[in-house]
Wavefront OBJ file of the C-alpha trace (Angstrom):
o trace
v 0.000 0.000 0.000
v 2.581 2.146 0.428
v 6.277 3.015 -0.745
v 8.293 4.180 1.854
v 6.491 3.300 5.462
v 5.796 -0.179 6.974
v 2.410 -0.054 8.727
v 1.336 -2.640 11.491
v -1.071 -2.792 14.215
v -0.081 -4.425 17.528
v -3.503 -4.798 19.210
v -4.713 -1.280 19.475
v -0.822 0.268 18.688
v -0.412 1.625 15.795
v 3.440 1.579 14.664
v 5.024 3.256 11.407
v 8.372 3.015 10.383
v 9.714 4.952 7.456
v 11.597 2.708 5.179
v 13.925 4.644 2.670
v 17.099 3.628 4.557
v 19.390 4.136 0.868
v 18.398 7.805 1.621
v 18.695 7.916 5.295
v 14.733 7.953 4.912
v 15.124 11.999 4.218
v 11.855 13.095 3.118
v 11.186 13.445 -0.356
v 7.057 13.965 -1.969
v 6.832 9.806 -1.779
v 7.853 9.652 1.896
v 5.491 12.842 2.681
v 2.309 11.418 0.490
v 2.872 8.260 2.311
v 2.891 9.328 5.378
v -0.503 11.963 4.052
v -2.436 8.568 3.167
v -0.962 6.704 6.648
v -2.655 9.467 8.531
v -5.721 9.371 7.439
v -5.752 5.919 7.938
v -4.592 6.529 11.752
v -7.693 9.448 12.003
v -9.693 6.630 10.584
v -9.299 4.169 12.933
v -11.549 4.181 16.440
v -9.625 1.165 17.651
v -6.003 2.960 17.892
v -5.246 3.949 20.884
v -1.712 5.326 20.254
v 0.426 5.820 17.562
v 4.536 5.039 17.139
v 7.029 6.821 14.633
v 9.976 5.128 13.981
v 12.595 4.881 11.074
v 14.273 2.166 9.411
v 18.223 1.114 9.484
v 20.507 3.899 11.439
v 18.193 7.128 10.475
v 14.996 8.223 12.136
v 14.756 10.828 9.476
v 17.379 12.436 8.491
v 15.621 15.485 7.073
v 14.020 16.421 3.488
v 15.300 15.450 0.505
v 18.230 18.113 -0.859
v 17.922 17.120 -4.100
v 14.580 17.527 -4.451
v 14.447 20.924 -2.631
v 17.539 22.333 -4.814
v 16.136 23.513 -7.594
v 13.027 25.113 -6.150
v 11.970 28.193 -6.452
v 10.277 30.719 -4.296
v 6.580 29.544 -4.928
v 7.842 25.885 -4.964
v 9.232 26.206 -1.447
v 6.732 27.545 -0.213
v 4.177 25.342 -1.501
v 6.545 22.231 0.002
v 6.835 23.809 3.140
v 3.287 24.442 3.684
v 2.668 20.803 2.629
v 5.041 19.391 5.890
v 3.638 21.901 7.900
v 0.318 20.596 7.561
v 1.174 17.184 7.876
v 2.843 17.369 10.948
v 0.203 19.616 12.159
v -2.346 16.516 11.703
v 0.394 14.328 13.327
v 0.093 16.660 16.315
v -3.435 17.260 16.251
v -4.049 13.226 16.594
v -6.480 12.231 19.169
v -4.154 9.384 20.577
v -1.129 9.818 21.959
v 1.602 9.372 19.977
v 5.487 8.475 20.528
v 8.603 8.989 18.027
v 10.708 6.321 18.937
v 14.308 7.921 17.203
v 16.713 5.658 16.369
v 19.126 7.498 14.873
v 19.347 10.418 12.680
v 16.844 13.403 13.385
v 17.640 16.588 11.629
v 15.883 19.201 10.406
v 12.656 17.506 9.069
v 13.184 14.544 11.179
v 13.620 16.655 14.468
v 10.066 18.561 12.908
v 8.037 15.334 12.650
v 9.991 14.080 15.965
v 8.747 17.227 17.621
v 4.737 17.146 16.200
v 4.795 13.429 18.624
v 3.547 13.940 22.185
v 6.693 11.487 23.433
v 10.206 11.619 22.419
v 12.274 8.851 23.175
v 15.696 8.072 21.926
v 18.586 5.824 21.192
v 21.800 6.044 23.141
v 25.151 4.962 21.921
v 26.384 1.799 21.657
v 29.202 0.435 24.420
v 31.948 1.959 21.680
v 30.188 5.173 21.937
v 28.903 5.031 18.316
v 25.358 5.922 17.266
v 22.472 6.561 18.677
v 20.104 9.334 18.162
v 20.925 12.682 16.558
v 19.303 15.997 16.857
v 19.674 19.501 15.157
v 18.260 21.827 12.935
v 21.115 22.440 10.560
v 19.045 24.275 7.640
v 20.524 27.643 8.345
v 23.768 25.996 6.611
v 21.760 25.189 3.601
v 20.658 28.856 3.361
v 17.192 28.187 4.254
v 15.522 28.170 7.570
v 13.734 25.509 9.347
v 10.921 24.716 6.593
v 8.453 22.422 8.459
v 7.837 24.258 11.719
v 10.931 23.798 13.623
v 10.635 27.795 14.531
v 7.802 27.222 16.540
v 7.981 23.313 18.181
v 11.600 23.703 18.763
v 11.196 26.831 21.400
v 8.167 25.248 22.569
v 9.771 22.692 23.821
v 13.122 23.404 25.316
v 12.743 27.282 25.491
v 13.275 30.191 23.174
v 17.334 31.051 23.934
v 18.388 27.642 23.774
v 16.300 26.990 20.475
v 17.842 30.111 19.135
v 21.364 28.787 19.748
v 20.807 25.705 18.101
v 19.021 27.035 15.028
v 21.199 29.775 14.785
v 23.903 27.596 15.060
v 22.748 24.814 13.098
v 24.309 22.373 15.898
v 23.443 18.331 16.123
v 23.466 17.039 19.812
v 23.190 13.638 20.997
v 20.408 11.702 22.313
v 21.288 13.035 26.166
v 22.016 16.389 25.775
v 19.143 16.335 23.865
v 17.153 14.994 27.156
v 19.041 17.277 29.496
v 17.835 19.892 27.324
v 14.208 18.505 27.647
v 13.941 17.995 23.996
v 13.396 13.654 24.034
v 11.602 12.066 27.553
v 13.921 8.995 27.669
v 17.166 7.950 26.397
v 17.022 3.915 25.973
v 19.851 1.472 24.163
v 19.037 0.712 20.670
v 17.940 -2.590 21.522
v 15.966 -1.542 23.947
v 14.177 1.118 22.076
v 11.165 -0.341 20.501
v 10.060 -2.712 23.677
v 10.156 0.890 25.908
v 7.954 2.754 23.219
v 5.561 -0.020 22.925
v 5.750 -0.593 26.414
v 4.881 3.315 27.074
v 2.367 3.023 24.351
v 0.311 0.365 26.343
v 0.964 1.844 29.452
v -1.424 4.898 27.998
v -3.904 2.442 26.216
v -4.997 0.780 29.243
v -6.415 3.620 30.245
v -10.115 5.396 29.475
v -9.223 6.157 26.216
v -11.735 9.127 26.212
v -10.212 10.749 29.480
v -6.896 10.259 27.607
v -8.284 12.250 24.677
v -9.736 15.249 26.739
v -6.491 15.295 29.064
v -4.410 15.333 25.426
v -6.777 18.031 24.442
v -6.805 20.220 27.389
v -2.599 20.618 27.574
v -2.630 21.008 23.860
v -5.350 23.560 23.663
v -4.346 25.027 27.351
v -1.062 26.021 26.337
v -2.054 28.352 23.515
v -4.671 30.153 25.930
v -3.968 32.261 29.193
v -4.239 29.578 32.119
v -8.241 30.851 32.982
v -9.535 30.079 29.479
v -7.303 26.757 30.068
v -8.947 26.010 33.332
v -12.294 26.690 32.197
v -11.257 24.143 29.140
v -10.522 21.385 31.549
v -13.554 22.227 33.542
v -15.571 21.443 30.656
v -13.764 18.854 29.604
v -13.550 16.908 32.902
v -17.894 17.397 33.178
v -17.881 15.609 29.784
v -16.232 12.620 31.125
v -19.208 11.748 33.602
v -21.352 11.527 30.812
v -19.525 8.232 29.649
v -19.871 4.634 30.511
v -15.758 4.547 30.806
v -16.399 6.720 33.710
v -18.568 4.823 35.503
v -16.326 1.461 34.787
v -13.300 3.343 36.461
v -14.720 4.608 39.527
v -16.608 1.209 39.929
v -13.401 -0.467 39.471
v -11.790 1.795 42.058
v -14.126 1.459 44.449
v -14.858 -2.377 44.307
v -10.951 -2.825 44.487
v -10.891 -4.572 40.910
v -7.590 -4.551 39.096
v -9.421 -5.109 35.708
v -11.447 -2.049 34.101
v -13.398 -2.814 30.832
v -12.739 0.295 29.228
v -15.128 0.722 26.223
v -14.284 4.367 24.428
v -17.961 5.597 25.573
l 1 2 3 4 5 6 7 8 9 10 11 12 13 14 15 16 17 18 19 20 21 22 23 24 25 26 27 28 29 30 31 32 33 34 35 36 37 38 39 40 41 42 43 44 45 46 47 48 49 50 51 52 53 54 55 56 57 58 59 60 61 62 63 64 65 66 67 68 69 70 71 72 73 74 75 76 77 78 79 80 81 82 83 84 85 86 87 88 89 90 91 92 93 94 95 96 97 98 99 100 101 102 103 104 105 106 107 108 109 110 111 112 113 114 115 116 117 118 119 120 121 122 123 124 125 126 127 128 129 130 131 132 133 134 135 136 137 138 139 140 141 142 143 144 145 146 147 148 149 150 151 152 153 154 155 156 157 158 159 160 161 162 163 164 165 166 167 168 169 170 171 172 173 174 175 176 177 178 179 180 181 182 183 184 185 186 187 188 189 190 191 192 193 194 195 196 197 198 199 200 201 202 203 204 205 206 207 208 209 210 211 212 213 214 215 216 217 218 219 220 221 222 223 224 225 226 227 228 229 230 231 232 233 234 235 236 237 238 239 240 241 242 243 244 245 246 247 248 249 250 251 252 253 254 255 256 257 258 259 260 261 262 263 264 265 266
């Protein structure tokens, strides 16, 4: 079905892994309109409840495709950036939570679609001190800026001066300076790395998946409001919850000192 991703479904986990590995899996238009056509098939699908990004051989992504970028002009870039933008944005905007699992490379594009996850967790070096997970936005060395929203996920998440240094700088850190920095959640060996991000990922489906849903949507939506428009959000949000049968299950559960909840998403 598709070119460039692998797609399976481990019980109610989704997991994608890009698969260009020749290229470092850099996105090009094939790896973007797969990934277009994979998320809508994620949005789809009421049984997911959370989604895994991950990249095949010794690159999570190692950004967009030079080659193809080159020889664009002005309306051509910004017609391709607008086009990662928006895909990322829908990667973001996901109901479900969702976890890049970074293996190794992730520069500019791949540090984008790392950032539009909810989780980052990374790949440390191996005993030798070799490989493991890279970050950076190194566009400014291209002569471009960050195309796919790095400007604006990248300060978000560790801060505006230190997002400033590294874009201006165009540095690549490693997979714990990258965690010291706040960027990725956990640093795990390689071998190590898809058991902890699947094992994260059920740790979040066993729970009411609409509760997880509102809670993703009131941090989400919170943190683009002043803090009494978010309260009032998760006011409303937490009343909607006792109108579902998931609620009911929990508390029951609670209160009848059962381990096992039945949660039905309703």
């Amino acid at each position: 079905m598709y070119q460039t991703v692998r797609y399976e479904k481990k019980d109610n986990i989704g997991i994608a892994t890009i698969n260009r590995p020749e290229a470092l899996n850099a996105l090009n238009s094939t790896v973007v309109g797969d990934l277009e056509q994979l998320i809508s098939e994620v949005e789809k699908d009421t049984e997911l409840r959370a989604f895994i990004l991950t990249g095949e051989g010794r690159s999570f992504v190692a950004g967009a495709d030079i080659g193809e970028q080159k020889p664009m002009d002005v309306a051509q870039g910004r017609k391709w950036g607008q086009r990662g933008s928006a895909l990322f944005r829908r990667i973001e905007k996901l109901e479900i939570p969702t976890i890049a699992a970074v293996n190794g490379f992730a520069l500019g594009g791949g540090c984008e679609i790392a950032m539009s996850c909810d989780i980052i967790l990374a790949a440390g070096p191996n005993a030798e001190g070799k490989g493991g997970a890279k970050f950076g936005q190194p566009e400014v060395g291209l002569g471009i800026t960050p195309g796919f929203s790095g400007t604006q996920r990248l300060p978000r998440r560790v801060g505006i001066a230190k997002a400033k240094e590294l874009i201006f700088s165009g540095k690549v850190i490693d997979a714990a300076e990258a965690k010291a920095i706040g960027l990725v959640n956990e640093v795990y060996p390689l071998e190590q790395l898809m058991d902890a991000a699947v094992a994260m990922a059920k740790s979040f489906a066993v729970n009411a998946p609409i509760a997880v849903k509102y809670s993703k949507a009131c941090i989400d939506r919170g943190m683009q409001m002043d803090i009494d428009d978010g309260i009032a959000l998760e006011n409303e949000l937490f009343a909607m919850c006792f109108a579902t049968e998931d609620q009911k299950e929990g508390m029951s559960a609670f209160l009848e000192k059962r381990k096992e909840k039945h949660f039905q998403n309703k």
